[in-house]
C-alpha positions as CSV (number, residue, x, y, z in Angstrom):
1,X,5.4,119.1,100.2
2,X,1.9,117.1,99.7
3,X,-0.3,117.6,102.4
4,X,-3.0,115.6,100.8
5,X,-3.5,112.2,101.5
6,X,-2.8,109.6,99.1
7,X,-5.5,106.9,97.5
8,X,-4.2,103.7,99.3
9,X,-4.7,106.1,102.7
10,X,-8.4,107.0,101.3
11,X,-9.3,103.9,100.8
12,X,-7.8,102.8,104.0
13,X,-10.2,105.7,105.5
14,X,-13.0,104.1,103.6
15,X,-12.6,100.7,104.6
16,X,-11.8,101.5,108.1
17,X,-15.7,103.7,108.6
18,X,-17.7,101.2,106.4
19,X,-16.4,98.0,108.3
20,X,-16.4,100.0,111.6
21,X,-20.0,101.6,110.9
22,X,-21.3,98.3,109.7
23,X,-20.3,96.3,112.6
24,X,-20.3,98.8,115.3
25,X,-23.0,101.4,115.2
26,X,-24.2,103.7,118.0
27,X,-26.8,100.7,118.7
28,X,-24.9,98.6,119.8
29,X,-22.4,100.7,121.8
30,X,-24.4,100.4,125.3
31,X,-24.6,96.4,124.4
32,X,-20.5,96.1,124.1
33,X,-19.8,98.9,126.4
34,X,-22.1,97.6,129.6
35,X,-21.1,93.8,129.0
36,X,-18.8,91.3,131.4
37,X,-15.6,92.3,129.0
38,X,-16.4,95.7,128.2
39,X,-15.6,94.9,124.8
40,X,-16.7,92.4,121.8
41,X,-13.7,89.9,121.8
42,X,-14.4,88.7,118.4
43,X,-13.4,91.6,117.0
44,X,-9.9,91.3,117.8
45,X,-9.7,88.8,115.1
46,X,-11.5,90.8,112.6
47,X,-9.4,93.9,113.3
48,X,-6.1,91.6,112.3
49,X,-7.8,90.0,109.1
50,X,-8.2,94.0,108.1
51,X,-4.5,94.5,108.8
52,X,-4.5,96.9,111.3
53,X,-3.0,95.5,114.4
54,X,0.1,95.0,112.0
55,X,-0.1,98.4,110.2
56,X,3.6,99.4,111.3
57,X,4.8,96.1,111.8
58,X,7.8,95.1,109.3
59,X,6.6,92.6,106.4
60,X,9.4,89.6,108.0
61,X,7.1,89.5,110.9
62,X,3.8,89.4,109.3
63,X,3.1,93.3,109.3
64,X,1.8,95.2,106.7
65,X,4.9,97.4,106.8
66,X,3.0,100.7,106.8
67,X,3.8,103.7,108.5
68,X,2.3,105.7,111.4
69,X,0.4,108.1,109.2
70,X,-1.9,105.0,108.5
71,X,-2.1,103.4,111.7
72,X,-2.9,107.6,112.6
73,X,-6.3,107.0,110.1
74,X,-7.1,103.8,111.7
75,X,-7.3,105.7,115.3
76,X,-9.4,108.8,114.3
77,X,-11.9,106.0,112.3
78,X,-11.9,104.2,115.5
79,X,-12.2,107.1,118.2
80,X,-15.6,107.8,115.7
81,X,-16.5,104.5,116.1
82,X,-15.9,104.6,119.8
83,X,-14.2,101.2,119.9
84,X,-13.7,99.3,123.1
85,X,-10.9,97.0,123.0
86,X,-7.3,97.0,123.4
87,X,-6.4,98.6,120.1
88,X,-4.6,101.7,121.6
89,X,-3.3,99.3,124.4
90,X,-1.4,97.2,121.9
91,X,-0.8,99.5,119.1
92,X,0.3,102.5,121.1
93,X,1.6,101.5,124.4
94,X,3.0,98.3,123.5
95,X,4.1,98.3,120.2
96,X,7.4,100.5,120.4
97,X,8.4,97.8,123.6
98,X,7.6,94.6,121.8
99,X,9.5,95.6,118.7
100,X,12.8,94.7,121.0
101,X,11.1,90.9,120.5
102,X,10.5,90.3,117.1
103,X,8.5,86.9,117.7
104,X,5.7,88.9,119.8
105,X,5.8,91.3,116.8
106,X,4.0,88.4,114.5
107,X,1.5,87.5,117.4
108,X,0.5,90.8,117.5
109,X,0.2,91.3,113.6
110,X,-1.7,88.1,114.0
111,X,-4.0,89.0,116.2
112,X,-3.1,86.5,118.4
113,X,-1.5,89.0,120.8
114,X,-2.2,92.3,122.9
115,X,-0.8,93.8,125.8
116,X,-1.1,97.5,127.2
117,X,1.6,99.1,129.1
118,X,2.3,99.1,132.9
119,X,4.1,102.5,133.7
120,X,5.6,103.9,136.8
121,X,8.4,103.4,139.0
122,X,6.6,101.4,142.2
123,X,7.7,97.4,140.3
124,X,10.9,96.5,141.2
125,X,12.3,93.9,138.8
126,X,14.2,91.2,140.8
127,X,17.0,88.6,138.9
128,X,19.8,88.7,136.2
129,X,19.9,87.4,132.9
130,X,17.0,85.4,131.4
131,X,14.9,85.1,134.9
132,X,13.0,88.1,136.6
133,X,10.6,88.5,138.7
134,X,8.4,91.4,139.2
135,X,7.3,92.9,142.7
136,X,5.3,96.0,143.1
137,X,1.9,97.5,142.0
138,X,0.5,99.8,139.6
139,X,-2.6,101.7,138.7
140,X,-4.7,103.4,135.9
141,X,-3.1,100.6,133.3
142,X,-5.7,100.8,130.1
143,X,-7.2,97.6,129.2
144,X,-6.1,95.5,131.9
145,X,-8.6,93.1,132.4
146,X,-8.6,92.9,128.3
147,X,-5.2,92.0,127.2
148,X,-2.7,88.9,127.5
149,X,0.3,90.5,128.8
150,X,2.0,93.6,130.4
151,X,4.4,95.3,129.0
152,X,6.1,97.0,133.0
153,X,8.3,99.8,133.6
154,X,10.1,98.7,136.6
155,X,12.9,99.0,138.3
156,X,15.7,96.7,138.0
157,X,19.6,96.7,139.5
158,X,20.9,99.0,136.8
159,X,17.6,101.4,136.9
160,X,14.5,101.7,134.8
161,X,13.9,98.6,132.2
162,X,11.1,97.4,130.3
163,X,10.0,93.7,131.0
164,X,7.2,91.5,129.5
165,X,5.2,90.1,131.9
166,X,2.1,88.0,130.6
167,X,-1.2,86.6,132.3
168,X,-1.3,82.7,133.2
169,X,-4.5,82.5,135.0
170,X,-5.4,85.1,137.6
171,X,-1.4,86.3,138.1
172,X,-0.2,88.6,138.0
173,X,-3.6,90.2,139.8
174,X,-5.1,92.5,138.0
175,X,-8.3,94.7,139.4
176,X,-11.0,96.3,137.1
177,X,-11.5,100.1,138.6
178,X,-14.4,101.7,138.1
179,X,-14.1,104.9,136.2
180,X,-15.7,107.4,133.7
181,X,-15.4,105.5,130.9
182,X,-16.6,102.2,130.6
183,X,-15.8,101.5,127.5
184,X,-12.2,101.9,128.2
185,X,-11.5,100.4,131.6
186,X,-8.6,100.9,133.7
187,X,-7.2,98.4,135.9
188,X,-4.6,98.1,139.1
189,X,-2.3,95.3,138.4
190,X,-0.7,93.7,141.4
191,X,2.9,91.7,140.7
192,X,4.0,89.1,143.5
193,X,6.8,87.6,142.2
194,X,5.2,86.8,138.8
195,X,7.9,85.6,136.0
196,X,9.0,88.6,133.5
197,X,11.3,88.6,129.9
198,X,13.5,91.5,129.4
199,X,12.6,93.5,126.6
200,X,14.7,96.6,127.2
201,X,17.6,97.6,129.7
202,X,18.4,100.8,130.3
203,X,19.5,103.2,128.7
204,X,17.6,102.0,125.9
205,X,14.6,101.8,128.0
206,X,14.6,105.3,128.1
207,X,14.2,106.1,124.3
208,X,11.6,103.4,123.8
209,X,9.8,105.1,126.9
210,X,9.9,108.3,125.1
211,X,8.9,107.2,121.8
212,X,6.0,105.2,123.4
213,X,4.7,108.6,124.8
214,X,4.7,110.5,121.6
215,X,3.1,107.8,119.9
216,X,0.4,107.6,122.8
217,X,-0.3,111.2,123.0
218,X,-0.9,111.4,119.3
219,X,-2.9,108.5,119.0
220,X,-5.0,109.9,121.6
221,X,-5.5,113.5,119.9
222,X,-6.8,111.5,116.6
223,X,-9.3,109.4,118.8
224,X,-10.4,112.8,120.0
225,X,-10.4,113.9,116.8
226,X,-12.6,111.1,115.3
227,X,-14.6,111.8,118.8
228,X,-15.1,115.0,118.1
229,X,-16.3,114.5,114.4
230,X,-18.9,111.6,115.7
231,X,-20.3,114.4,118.0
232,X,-20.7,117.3,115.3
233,X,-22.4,115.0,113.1
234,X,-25.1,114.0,115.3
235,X,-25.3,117.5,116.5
236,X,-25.9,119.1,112.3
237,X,-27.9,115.7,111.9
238,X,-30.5,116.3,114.9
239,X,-30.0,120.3,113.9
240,X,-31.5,119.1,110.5
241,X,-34.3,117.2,111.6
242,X,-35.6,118.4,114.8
243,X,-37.6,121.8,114.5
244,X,-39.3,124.9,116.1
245,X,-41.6,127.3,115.3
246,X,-41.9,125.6,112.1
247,X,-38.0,126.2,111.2
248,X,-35.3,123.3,112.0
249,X,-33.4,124.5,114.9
250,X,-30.2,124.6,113.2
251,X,-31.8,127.9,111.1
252,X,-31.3,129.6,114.7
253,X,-28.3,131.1,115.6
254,X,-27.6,130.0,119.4
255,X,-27.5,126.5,117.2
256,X,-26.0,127.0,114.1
257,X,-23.1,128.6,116.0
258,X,-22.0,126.2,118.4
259,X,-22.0,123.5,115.5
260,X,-19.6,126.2,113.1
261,X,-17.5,126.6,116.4
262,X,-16.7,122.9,116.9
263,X,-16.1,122.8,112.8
264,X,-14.0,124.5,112.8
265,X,-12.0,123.3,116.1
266,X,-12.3,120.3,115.2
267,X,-10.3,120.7,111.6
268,X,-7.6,122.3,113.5
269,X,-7.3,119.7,115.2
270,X,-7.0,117.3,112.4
271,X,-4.2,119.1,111.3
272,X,-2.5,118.8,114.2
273,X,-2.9,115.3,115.1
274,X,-1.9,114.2,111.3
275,X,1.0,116.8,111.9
276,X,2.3,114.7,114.3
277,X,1.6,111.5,113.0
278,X,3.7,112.7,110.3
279,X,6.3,113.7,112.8
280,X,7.0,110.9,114.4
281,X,6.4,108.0,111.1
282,X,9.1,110.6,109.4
283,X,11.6,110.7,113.0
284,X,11.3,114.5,112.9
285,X,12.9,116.5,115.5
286,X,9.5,118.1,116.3
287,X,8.0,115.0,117.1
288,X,7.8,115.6,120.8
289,X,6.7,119.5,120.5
290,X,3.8,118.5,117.8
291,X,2.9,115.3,120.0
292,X,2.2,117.8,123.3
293,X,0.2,120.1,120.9
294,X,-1.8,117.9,119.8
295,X,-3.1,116.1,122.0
296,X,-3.5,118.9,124.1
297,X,-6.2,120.8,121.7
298,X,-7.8,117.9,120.2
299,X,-8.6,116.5,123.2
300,X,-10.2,119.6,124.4
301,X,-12.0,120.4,121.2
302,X,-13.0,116.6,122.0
303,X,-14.8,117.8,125.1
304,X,-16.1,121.0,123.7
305,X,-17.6,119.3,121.0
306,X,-19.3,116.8,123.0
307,X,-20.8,119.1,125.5
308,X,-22.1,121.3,122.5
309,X,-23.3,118.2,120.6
310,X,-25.5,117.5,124.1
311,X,-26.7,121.1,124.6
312,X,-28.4,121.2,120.5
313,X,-30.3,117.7,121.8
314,X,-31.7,119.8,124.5
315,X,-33.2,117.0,126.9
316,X,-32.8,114.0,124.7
317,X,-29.1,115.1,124.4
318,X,-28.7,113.9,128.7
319,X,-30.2,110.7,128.4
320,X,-28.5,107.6,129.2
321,X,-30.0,105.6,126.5
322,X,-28.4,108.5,123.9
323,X,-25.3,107.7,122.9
324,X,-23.4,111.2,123.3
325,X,-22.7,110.7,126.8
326,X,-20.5,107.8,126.2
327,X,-18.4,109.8,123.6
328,X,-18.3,112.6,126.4
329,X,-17.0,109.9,128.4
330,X,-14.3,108.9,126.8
331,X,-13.4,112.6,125.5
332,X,-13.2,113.1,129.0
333,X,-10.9,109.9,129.4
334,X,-8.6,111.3,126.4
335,X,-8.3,114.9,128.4
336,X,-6.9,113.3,131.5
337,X,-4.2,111.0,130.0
338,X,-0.9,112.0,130.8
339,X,-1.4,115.2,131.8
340,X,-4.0,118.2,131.8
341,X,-4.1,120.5,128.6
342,X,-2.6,123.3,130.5
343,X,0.0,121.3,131.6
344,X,0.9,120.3,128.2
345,X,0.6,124.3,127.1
346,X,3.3,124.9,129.9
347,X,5.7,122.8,128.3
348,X,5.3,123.7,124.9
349,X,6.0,127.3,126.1
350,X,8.8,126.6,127.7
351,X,10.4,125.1,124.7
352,X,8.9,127.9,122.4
353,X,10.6,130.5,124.6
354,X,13.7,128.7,125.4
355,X,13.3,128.3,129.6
């Protein structure tokens, strides 16, 4: 088996941090992440020229045809970058749902199109056939106030489906929250009767659930992963550069060995995220297991990093015109999606030891 990646995936790598370090550096992170949007709108279209928001999207509808391994590089490139907009939204909540509706599936390779998913069990869905209507409310949705439409779990006659609900105006409601992370804003979106498309009934529902959880959780483990890496480099940068007692400070051990630590955490983690990337483009039966596991140790190396990034700045490092905070913030964000990192340990015991 080849564990290395190939040169279309380098260069894929390559394009994705030039393009992303050329039109998004750390300057301009508390410009895009502090504005009315929370994220530069015009990029949308650039991300779709690149081929990105069509990665895994068949060639018939416009996709590039890839598989998740690349879309898995174009997350860690932008988790580094700290991108705000509704990339993970539509990529990894959405996507698995909108593939039932292979016309939304060119929009979104387009660019033309994102959405983030609605999940929980408090919508009811309300009809037969072609018309529904969706009552209920639901919170923490990422990217709410950014995208065009809603992907809903709600509840229909036969149980849990998976309906298409998009904006028209200020319906369905939707409510910005205010959280840790601004640069990845959650929203409460309010349904009163708004008009809804079937995408999935159940049991089908189910699986695309499911899928659309594993693809989530991994997507998040390589933005903490591309998180982390941002955060060690600016730490061995400003260990580099700054200095004491005539030596730079990364020459001293209480330095030197918090940057080795998160190294070295932070590789692991690679190979974990990328393990179940590989999992889930190749429909391995340990897609579930490797999905858990990642995302529960990258997105604490994500934290540790982060907090050990801040601690080698010494004052600077707790600034709010420095940039590390806001990639503590969303490392933070990453750690509390889903579940805790214990939680997700629990589970991957259980099925380790059989209970």
């Amino acid at each position: 088996m080849d564990f290395s990646f190939s040169p279309e995936q380098d260069q894929l790598r390559a394009q994705a941090r030039s393009f992303l370090e050329k039109s998004y550096p750390l300057a301009r992170l508390a410009e895009i992440a502090t504005s009315e949007d929370g994220w530069d709108r015009a990029s949308w279209a650039e991300l779709a020229r690149l081929g990105w928001t069509g990665a895994s999207i068949p060639e018939a509808q416009g996709g590039a045809g890839l598989s998740f391994v690349e879309e898995a590089i174009v997350f860690e490139e932008l988790g580094r970058a700290l991108y705000a907009g509704p990339f993970f939204s539509t990529v990894a909540l959405a996507l698995p749902a909108l593939a039932c509706a292979p016309d939304l599936l060119a929009k979104v390779a387009s660019g033309a199109f994102t959405a983030t998913l609605a999940s929980g069990t408090a919508v009811q869905a309300l009809g037969a056939g072609d018309r529904w209507r969706l009552r209920g409310e639901t919170d923490l949705v990422a990217d709410a106030g950014s995208v065009d439409a809603f992907v809903v779990q709600a509840r229909g006659p036969d149980g849990i489906g998976l309906y298409l609900a998009e904006r028209h105006g200020t319906r369905p409601q939707v409510c910005v929250l205010d959280t840790v992370d601004v640069s990845r804003r959650l929203g409460r979106v309010t349904f009163a009767d708004d008009d809804a498309r079937l995408l999935a009934a159940p049991p089908a529902a189910a699986k695309i659930i499911a899928a659309t959880r594993r693809r989530a959780l991994t997507a998040l483990a390589l933005e903490a992963v591309g998180v982390a890496s941002q955060a060690l480099a600016l730490g061995v940068e400003h260990a580099k550069s700054r200095e004491q007692f005539g030596r730079p400070i990364g020459a001293y051990q209480a330095v030197s060995h918090k940057l080795a630590d998160t190294y070295v955490e932070t590789e692991l983690a690679r190979s974990l995220a990328y393990w179940a990337a590989w999992c889930i483009a190749e429909d391995d039966g340990q897609a579930e297991l490797a999905a858990v596991a990642a995302k529960a140790y990258a997105a604490e190396a994500a934290v540790a990093a982060c907090e050990r990034a801040i601690q080698v700045h010494g004052g600077m490092g707790f600034t709010w015109d420095h940039p590390l905070h806001r990639y503590y913030k969303r490392a933070l964000w990453i750690e509390s999606f889903d579940r805790s990192g214990a939680a997700h340990r629990a589970d991957i015991a259980q099925v380790l030891l059989g209970g």
